[in-house]
C-alpha positions in Angstrom: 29.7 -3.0 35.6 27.0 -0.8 36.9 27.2 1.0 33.7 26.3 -2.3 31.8 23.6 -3.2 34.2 22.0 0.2 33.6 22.5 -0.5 30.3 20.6 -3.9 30.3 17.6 -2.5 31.9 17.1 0.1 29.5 17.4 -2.6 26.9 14.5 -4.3 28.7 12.8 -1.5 29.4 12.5 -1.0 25.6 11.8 -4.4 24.4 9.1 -4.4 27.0 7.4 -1.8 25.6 8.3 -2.3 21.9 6.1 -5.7 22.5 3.6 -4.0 23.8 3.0 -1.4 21.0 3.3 -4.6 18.5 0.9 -6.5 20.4 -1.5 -3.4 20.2 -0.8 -3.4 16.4 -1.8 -6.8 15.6 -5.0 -7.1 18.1 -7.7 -6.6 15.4 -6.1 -9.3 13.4 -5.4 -11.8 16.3 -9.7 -11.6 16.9 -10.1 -11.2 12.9 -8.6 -14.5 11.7 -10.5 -16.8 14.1 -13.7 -15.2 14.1 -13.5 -15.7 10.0 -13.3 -19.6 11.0 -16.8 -19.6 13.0 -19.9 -21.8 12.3 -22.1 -19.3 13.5 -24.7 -16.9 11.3 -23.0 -13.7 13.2 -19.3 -12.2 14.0 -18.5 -13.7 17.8 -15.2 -14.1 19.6 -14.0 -16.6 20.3 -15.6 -18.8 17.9 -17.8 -21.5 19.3 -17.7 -23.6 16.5 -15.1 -24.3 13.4 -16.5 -24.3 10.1 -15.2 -22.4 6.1 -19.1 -21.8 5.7 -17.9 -18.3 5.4 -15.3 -18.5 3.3 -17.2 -20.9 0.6 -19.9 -17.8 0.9 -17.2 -15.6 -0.6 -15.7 -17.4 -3.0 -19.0 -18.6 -3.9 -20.5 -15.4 -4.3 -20.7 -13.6 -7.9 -21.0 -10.3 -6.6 -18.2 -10.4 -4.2 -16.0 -12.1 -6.8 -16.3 -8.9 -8.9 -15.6 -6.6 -6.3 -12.6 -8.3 -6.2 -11.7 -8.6 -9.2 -12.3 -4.5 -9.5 -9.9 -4.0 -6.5 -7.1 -6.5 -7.6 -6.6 -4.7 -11.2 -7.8 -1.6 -10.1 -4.4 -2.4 -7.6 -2.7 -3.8 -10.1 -3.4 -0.7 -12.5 -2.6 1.6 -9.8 1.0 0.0 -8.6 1.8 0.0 -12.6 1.1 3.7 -13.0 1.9 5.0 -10.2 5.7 3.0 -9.8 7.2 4.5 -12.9 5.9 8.0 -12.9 6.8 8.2 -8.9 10.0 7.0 -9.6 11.2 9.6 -12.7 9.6 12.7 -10.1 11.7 11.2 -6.9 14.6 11.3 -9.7 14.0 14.7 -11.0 13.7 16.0 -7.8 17.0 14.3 -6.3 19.0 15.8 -9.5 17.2 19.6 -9.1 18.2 22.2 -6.1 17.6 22.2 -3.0 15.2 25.3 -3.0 13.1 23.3 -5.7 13.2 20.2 -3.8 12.2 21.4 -1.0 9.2 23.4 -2.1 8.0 19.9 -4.2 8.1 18.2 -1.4 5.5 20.1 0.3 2.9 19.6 -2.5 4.2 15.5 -2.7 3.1 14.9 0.7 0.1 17.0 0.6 -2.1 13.5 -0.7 -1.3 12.2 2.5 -1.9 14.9 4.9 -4.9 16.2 3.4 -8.0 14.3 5.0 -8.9 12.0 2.6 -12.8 12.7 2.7 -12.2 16.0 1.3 -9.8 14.6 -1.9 -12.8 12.3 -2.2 -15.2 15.1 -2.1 -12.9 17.2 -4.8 -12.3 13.7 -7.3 -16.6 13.4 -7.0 -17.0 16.6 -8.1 -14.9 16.6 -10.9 -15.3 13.2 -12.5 -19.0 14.2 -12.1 -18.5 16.4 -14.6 -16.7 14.5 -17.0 -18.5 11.1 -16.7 -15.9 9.3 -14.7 -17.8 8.5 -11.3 -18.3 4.7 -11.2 -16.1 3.8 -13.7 -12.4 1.6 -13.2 -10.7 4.9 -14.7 -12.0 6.6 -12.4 -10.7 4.6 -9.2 -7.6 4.1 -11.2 -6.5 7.7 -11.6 -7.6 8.7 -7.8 -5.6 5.5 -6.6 -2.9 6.6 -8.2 -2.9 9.6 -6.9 -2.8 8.6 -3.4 0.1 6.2 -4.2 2.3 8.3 -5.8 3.8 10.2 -2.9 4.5 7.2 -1.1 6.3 6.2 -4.6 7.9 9.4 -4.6 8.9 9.5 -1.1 10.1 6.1 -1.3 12.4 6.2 -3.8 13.8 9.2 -2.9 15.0 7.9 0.7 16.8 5.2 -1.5 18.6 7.6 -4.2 19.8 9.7 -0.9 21.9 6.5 -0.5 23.0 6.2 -4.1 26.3 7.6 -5.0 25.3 9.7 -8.0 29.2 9.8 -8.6 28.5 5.9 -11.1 25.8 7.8 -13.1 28.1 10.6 -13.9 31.1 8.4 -14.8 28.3 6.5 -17.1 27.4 9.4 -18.7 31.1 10.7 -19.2 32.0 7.2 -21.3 29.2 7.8 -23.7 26.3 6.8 -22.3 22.8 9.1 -22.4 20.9 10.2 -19.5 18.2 7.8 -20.3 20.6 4.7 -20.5 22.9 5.1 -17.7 19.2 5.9 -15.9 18.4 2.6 -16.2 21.3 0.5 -16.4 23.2 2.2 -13.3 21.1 4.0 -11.1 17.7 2.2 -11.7 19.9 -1.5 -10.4 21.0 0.6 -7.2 17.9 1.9 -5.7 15.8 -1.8 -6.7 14.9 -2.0 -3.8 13.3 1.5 -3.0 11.4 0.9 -6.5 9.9 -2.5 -5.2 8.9 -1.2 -2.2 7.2 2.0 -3.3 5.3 -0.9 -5.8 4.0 -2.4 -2.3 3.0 0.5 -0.9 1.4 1.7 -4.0 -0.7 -1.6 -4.5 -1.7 -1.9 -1.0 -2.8 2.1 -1.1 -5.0 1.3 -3.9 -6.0 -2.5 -2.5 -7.0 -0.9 1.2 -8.8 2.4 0.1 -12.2 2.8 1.5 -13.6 6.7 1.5 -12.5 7.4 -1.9 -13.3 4.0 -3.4 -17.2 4.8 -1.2 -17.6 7.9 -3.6 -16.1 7.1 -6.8 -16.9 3.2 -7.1 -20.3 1.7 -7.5 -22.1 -0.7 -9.5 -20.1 -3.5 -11.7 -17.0 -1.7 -10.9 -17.6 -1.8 -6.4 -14.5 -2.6 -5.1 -14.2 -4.9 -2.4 -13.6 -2.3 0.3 -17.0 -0.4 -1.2 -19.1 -3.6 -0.7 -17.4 -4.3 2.5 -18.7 -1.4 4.2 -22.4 -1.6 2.3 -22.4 -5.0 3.7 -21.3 -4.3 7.2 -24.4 -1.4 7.0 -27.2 -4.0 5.7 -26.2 -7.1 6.8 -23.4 -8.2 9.5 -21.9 -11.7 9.2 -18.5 -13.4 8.9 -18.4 -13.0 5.5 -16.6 -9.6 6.3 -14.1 -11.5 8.5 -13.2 -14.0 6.2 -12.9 -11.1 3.2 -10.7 -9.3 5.8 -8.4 -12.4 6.6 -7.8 -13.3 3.1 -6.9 -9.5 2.1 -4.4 -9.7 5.3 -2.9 -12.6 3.4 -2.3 -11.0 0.5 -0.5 -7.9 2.3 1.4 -10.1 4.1 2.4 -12.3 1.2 3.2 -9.1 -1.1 5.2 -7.9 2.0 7.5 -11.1 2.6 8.2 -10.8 -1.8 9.3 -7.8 -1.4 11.5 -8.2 1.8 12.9 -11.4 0.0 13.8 -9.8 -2.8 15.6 -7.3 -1.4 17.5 -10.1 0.9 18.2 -12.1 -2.3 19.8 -8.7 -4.1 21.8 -8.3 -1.1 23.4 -11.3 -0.8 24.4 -11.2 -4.1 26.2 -8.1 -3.4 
């Protein structure tokens, strides 16, 4: 009995702070969202008065429409990209040795632990030499290659799962690599696939300090002229730009989770 007890508290004892470190998490967005909904000229919490002034402002607003529009195919582009060609190097590097593996990995996850003000400084450079600064190429390629190890990385936690045993006896009936690639071990690790696409869209959909260097005129993305705007001019525009792009993540994010509830269920 005093074994349970002990255990109950620590139970608690974690819940307690688990809520804690959530409620920590979400804070910006709690005073986001109803700041976004305010009648006044500037960004105050809480609101004093109710009013989608701010959000007619946006969607009323040519130049923020494009910005969007940039960020949304340049996101769409990205996740397209960046989904397949993730996927084949988290399979060639499953199937290779260990030693290989191993040392690959090192260079995947360099994107992500290199500070990303000095990739932007390095993709400046070079598309300033070959005429890609400012172009939708441009923030496509260096989207994509932030996304791709969190492809990679992705799908490569799902094929650890994957008994590569069913590809084999594929291959040993008669089937290529390339078929039993895609009818037998591209339906088992679905899910890892999907959800490397969401990280790779919201990569490209959230990036500011690359997006700052390499974007600009008709082809700003919406983080670029969020952050020029916050510099010239602070209103809730910027709060109602940031509550509808926390929709968007959180409507890609419940797809994907239902998806993969739906594929498990029919299992």
């Amino acid at each position: 009995m005093e074994q349970v007890g002990q255990r109950k508290i620590d139970n608690l004892w974690l819940m307690v702070v688990g809520i804690a470190v959530l409620f920590f998490l979400i804070l910006p967005t709690l005073i986001v969202i109803p700041m976004s909904f305010s009648g006044a000229s500037f960004l105050e919490f809480p609101p004093t008065s109710f009013s989608f002034r701010w959000y007619t402002a946006y969607f009323t607003s040519p130049e923020w429409m494009r910005a969007t529009q940039t960020s949304l195919v340049a996101a769409i582009m990205t996740t397209v990209i960046a989904t397949p060609l993730g996927s084949l190097c988290a399979y060639g590097l499953h199937c290779s040795t260990p030693r290989v593996r191993n040392t690959a990995q090192i260079f995947v996850i360099m994107p992500i632990v290199v500070p990303v003000i000095l990739i932007a400084v390095g993709v400046f450079s070079l598309y300033a030499k070959i005429g890609l600064n400012y172009t939708l190429t441009g923030v496509v390629i260096a989207h994509t290659a932030l996304a791709l190890p969190f492809v990679i990385v992705t799908v490569m936690s799902g094929l650890q799962n994957y008994d590569f045993d069913q590809e084999l006896a594929a291959r040993s009936l008669g089937a290529s690599r390339t078929y039993a690639l895609w009818t037998v071990t591209v339906p088992q690790v679905k899910f890892s696939i999907q959800t490397g696409a969401f990280l790779a869209f919201i990569t490209s959909l959230d990036e500011v300090v690359i997006s700052m260097m390499v974007s600009g005129g008709d082809n700003a993305t919406i983080t670029r002229r969020m952050f020029n705007s916050l510099r010239d001019q602070l209103d809730p525009t910027i709060a109602a730009i940031s509550t509808c792009l926390i929709v968007v993540s959180i409507t890609a994010l419940i797809g994907v989770q239902l998806i993969g509830r739906s594929k498990n269920i029919d299992k």
